[in-house]
Chimera marker file (.cmm) of the C-alpha trace (Angstrom):
<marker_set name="trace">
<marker id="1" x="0.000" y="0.000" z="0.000" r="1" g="1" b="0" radius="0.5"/>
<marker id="2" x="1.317" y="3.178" z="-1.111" r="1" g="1" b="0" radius="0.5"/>
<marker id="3" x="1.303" y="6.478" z="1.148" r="1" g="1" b="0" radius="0.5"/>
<marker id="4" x="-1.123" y="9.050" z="1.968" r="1" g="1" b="0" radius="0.5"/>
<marker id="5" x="-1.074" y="12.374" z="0.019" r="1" g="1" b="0" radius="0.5"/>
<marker id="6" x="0.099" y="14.153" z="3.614" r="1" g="1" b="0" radius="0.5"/>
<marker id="7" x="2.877" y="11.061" z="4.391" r="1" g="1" b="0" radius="0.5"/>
<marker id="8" x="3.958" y="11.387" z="0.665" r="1" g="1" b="0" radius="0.5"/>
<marker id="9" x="4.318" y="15.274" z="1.176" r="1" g="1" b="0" radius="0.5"/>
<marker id="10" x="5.492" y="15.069" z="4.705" r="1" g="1" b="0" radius="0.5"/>
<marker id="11" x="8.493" y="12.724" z="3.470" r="1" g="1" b="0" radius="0.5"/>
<marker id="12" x="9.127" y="14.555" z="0.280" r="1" g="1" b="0" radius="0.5"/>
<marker id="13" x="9.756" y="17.789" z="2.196" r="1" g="1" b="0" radius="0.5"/>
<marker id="14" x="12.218" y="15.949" z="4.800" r="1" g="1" b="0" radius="0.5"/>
<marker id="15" x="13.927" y="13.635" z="2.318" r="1" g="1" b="0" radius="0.5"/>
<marker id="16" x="14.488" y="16.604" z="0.367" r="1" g="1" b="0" radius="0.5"/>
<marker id="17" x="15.873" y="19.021" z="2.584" r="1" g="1" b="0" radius="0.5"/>
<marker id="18" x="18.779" y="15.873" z="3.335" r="1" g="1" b="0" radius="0.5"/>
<marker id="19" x="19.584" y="15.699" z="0.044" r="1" g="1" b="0" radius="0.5"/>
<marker id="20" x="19.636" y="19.230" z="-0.315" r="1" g="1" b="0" radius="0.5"/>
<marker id="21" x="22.529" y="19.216" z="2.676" r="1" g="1" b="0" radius="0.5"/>
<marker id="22" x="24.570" y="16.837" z="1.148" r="1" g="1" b="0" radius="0.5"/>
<marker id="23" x="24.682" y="18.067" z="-2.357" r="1" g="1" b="0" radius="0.5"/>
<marker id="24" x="27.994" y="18.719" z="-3.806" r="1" g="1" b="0" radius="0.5"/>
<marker id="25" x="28.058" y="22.589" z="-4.872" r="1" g="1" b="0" radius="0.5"/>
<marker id="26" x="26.671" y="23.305" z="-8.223" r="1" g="1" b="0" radius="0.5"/>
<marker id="27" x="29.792" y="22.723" z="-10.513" r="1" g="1" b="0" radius="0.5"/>
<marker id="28" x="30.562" y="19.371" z="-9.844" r="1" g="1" b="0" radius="0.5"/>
<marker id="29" x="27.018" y="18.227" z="-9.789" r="1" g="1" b="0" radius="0.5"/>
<marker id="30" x="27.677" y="17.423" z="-13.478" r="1" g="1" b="0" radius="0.5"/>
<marker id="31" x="30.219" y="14.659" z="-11.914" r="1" g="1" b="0" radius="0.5"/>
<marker id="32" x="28.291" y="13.554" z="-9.085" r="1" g="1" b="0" radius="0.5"/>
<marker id="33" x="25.099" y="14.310" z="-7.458" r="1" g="1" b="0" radius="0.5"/>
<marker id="34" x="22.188" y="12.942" z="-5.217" r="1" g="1" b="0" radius="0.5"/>
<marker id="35" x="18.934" y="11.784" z="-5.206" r="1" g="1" b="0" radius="0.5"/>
<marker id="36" x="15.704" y="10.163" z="-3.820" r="1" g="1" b="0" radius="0.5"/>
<marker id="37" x="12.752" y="8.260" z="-5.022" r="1" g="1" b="0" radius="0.5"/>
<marker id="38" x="9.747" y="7.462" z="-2.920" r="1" g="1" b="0" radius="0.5"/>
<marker id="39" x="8.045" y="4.376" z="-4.029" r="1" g="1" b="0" radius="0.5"/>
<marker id="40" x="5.481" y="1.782" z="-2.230" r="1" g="1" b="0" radius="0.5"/>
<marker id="41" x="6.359" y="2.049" z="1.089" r="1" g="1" b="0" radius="0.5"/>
<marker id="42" x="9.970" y="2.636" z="0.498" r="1" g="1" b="0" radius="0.5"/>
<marker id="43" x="12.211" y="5.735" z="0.055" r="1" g="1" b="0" radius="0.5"/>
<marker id="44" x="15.734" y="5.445" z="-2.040" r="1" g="1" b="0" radius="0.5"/>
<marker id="45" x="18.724" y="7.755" z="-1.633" r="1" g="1" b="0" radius="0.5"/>
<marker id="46" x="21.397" y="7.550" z="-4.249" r="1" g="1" b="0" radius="0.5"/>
<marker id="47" x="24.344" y="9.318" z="-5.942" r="1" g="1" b="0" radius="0.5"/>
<marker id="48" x="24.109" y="10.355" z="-10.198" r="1" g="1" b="0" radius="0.5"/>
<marker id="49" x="27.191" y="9.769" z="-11.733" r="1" g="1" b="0" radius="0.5"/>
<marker id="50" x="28.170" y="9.730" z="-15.252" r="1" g="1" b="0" radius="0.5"/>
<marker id="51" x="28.393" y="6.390" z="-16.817" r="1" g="1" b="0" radius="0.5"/>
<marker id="52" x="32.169" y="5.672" z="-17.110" r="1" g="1" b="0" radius="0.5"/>
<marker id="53" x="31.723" y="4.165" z="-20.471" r="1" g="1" b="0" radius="0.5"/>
<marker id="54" x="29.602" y="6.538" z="-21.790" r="1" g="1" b="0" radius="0.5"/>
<marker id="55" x="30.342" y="9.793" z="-20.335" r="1" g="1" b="0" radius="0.5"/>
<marker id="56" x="26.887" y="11.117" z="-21.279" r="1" g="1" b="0" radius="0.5"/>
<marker id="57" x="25.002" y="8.884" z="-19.850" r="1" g="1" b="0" radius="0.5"/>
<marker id="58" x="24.212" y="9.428" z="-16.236" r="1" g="1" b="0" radius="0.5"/>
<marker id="59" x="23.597" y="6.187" z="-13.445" r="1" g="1" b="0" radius="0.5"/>
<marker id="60" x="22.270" y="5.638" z="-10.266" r="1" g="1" b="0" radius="0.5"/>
<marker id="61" x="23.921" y="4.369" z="-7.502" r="1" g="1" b="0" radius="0.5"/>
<marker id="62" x="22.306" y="3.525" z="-4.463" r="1" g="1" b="0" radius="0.5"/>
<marker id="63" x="23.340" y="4.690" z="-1.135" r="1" g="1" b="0" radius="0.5"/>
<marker id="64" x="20.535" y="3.519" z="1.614" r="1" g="1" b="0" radius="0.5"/>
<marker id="65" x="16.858" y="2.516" z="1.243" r="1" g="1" b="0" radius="0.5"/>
<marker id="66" x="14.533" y="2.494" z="4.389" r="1" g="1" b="0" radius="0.5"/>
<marker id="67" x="11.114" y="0.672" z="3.902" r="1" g="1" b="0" radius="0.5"/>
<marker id="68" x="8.192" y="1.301" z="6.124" r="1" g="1" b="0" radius="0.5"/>
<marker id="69" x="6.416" y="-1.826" z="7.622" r="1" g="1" b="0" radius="0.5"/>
<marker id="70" x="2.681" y="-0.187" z="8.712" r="1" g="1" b="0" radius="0.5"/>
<marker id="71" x="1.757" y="-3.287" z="10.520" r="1" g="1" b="0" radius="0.5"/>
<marker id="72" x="4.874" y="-3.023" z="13.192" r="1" g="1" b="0" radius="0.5"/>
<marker id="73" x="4.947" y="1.270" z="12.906" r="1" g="1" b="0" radius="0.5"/>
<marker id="74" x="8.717" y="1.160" z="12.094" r="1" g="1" b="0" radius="0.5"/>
<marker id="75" x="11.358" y="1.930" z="9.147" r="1" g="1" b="0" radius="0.5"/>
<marker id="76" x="13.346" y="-0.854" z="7.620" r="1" g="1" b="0" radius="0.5"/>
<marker id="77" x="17.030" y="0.189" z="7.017" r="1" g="1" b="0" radius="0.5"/>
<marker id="78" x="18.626" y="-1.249" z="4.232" r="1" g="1" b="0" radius="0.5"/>
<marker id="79" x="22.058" y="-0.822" z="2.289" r="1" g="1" b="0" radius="0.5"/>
<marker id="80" x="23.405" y="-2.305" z="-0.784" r="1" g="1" b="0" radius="0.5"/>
<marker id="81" x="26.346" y="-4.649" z="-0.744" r="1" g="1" b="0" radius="0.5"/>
<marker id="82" x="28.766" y="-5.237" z="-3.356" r="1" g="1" b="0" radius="0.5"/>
<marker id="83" x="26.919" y="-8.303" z="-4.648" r="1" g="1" b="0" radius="0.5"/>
<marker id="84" x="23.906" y="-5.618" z="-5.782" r="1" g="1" b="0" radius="0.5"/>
<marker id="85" x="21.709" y="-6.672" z="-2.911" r="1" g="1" b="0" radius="0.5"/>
<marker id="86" x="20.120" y="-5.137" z="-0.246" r="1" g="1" b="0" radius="0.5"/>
<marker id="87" x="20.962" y="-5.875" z="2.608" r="1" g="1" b="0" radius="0.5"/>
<marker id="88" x="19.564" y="-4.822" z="6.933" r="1" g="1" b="0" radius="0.5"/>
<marker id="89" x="21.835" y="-2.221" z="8.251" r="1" g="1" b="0" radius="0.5"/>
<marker id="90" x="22.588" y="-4.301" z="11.496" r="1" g="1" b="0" radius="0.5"/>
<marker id="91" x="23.796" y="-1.563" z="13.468" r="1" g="1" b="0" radius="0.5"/>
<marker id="92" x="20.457" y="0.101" z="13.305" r="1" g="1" b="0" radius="0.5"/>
<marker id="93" x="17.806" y="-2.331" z="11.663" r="1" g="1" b="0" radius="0.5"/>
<marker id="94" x="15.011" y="-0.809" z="12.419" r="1" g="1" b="0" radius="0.5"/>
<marker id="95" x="13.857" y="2.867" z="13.331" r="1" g="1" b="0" radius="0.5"/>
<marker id="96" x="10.695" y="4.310" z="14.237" r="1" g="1" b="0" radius="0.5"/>
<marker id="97" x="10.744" y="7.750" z="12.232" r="1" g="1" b="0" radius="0.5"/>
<marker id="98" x="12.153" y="8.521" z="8.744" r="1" g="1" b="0" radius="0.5"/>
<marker id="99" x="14.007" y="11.627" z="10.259" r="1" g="1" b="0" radius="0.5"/>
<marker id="100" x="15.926" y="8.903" z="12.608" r="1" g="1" b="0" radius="0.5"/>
<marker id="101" x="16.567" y="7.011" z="9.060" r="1" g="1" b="0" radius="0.5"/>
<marker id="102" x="18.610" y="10.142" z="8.006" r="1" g="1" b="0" radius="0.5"/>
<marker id="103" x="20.389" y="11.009" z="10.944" r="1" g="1" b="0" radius="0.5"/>
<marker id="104" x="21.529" y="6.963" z="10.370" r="1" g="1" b="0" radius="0.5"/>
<marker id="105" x="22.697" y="7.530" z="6.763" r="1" g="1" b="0" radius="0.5"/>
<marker id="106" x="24.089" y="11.005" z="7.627" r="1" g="1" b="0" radius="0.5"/>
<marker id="107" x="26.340" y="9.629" z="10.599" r="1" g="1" b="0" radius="0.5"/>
<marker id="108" x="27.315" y="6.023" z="8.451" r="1" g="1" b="0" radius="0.5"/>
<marker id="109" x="28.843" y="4.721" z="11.527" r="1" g="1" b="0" radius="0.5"/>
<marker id="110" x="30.071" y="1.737" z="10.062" r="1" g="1" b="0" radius="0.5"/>
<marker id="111" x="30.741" y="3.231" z="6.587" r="1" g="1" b="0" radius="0.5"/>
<marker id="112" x="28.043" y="1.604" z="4.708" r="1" g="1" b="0" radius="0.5"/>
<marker id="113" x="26.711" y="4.226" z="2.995" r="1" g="1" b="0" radius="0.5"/>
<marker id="114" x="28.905" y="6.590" z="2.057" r="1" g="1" b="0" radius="0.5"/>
<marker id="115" x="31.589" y="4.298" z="1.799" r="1" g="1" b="0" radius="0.5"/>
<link id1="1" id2="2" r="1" g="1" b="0" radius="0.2"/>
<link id1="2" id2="3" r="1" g="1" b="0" radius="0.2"/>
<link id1="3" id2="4" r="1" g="1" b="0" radius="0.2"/>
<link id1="4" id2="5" r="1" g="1" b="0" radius="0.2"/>
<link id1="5" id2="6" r="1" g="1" b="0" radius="0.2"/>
<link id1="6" id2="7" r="1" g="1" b="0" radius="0.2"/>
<link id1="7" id2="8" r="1" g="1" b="0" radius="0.2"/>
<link id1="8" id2="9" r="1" g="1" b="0" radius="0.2"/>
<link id1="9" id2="10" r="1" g="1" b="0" radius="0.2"/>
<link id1="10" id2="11" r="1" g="1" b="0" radius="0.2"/>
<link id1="11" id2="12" r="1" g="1" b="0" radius="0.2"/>
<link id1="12" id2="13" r="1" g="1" b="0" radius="0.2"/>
<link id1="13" id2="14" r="1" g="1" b="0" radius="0.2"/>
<link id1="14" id2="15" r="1" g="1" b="0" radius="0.2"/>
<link id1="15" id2="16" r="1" g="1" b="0" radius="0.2"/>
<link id1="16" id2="17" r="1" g="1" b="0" radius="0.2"/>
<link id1="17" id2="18" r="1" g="1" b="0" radius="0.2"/>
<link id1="18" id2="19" r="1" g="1" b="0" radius="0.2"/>
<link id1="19" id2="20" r="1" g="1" b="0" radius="0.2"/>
<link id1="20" id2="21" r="1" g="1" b="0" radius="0.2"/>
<link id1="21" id2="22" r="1" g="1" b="0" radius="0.2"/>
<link id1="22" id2="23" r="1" g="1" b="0" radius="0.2"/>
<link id1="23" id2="24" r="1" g="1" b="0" radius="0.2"/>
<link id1="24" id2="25" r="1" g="1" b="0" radius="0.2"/>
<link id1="25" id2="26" r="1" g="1" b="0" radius="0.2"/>
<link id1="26" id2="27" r="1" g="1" b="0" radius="0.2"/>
<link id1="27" id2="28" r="1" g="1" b="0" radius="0.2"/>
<link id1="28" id2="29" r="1" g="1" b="0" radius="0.2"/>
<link id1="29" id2="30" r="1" g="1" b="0" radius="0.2"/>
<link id1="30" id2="31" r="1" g="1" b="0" radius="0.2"/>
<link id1="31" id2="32" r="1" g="1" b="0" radius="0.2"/>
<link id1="32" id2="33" r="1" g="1" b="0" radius="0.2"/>
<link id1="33" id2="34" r="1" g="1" b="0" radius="0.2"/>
<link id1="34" id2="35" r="1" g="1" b="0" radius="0.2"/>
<link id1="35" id2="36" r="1" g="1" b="0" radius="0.2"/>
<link id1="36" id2="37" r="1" g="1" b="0" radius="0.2"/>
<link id1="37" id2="38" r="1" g="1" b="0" radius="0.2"/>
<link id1="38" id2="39" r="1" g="1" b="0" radius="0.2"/>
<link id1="39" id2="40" r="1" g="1" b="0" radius="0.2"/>
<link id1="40" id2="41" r="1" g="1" b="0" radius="0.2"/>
<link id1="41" id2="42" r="1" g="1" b="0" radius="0.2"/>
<link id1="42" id2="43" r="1" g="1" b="0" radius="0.2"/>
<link id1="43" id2="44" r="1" g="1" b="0" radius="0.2"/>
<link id1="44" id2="45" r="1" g="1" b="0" radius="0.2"/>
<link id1="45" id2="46" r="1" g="1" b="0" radius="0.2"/>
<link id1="46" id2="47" r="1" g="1" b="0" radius="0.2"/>
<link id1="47" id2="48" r="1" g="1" b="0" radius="0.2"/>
<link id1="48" id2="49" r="1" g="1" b="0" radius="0.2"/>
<link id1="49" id2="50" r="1" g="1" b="0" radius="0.2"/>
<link id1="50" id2="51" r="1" g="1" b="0" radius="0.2"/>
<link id1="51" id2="52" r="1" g="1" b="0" radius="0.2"/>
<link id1="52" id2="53" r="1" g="1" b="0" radius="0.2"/>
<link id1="53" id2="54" r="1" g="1" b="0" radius="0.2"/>
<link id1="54" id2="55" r="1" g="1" b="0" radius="0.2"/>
<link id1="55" id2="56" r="1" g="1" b="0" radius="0.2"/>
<link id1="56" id2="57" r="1" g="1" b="0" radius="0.2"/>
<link id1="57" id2="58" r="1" g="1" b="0" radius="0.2"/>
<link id1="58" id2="59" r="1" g="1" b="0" radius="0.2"/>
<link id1="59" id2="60" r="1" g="1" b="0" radius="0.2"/>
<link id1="60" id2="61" r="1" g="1" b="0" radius="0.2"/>
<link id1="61" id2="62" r="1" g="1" b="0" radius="0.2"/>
<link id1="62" id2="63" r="1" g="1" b="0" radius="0.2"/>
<link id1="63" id2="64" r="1" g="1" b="0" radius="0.2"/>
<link id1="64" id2="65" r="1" g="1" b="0" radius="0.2"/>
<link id1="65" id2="66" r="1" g="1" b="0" radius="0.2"/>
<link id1="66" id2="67" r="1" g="1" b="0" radius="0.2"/>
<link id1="67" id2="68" r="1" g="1" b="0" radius="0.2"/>
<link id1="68" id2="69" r="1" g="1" b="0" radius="0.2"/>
<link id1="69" id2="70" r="1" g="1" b="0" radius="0.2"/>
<link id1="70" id2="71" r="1" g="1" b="0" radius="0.2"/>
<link id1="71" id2="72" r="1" g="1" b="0" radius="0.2"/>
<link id1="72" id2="73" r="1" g="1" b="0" radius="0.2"/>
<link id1="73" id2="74" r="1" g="1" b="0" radius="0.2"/>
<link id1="74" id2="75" r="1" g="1" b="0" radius="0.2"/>
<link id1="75" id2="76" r="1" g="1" b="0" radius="0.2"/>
<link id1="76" id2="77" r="1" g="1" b="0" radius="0.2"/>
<link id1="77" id2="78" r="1" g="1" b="0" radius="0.2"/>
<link id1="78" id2="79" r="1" g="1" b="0" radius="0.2"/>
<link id1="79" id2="80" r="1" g="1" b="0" radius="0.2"/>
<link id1="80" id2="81" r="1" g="1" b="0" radius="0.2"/>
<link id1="81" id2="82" r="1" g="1" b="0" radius="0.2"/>
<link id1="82" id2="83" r="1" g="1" b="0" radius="0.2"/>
<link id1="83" id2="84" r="1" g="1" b="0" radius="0.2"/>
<link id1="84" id2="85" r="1" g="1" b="0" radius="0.2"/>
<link id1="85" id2="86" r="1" g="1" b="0" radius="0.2"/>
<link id1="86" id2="87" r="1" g="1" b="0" radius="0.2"/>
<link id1="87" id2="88" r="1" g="1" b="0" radius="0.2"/>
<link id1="88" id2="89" r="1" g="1" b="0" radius="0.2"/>
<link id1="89" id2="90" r="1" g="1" b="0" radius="0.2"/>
<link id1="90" id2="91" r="1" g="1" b="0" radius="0.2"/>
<link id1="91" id2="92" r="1" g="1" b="0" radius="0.2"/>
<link id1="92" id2="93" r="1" g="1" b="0" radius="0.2"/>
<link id1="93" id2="94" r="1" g="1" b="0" radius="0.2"/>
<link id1="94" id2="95" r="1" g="1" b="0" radius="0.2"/>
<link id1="95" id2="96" r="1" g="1" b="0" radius="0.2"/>
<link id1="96" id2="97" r="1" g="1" b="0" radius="0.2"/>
<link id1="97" id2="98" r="1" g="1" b="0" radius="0.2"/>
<link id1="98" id2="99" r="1" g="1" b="0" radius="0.2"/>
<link id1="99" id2="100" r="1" g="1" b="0" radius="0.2"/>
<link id1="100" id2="101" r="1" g="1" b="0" radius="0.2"/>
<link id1="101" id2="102" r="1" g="1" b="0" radius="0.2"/>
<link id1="102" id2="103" r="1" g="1" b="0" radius="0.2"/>
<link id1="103" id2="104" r="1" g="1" b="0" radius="0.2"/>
<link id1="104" id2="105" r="1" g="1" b="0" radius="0.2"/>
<link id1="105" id2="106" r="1" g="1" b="0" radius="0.2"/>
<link id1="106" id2="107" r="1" g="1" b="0" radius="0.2"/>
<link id1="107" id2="108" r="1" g="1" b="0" radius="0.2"/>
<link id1="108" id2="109" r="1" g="1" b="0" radius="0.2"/>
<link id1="109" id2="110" r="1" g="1" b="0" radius="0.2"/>
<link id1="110" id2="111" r="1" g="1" b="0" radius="0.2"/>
<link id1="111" id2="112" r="1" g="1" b="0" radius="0.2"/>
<link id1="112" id2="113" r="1" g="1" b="0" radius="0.2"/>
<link id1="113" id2="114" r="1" g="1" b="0" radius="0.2"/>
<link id1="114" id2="115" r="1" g="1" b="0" radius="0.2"/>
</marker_set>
């Protein structure tokens, strides 16, 4: 089940103003840059990079995806392992508010995300 107007809004606006810290400054954006999608019950943060066999071409590359589970209230924390996989962040599994999601990502204790 997909969110609400007001969740989808609500987590637009604070996904948003994360990526919106983290962005490189405008000329090197063209080299690397982040995003978000919000799909399902999920929400996706990745990096845009150019494509290093095709210059022109841009691709995603994921960074952390946190998944909301409605029956248990909580976020899912997830981040992609070298064998393309997600995988449970098992410092922090689970959190109960998609604001506590980023401050996870943003800290990257264990260098998961970020690298």
């Amino acid at each position: 089940m997909a969110f609400s107007e007001f969740e989808m809004k609500k987590y637009q606006k604070l996904v948003d103003a994360f990526i919106q810290e983290r962005r490189p400054p405008v000329h090197l954006r063209d080299n690397t840059d982040l995003g978000f999608r919000i799909q399902q019950q999920s929400v996706e943060i990745f990096e845009i990079r150019p494509f290093l066999r095709e210059p022109n071409k841009k691709v995603e590359v994921p960074v952390a995806k946190a998944t909301y589970l409605k029956s248990r209230q909580l976020w899912k924390i997830y981040w992609q392992r070298a064998d393309m996989k997600w995988h449970g962040y098992e410092p922090k599994p689970e959190v109960k508010k998609l604001e506590t999601f980023l401050r996870v990502v943003d800290e990257d204790e264990y260098g998961c995300f970020w690298g």
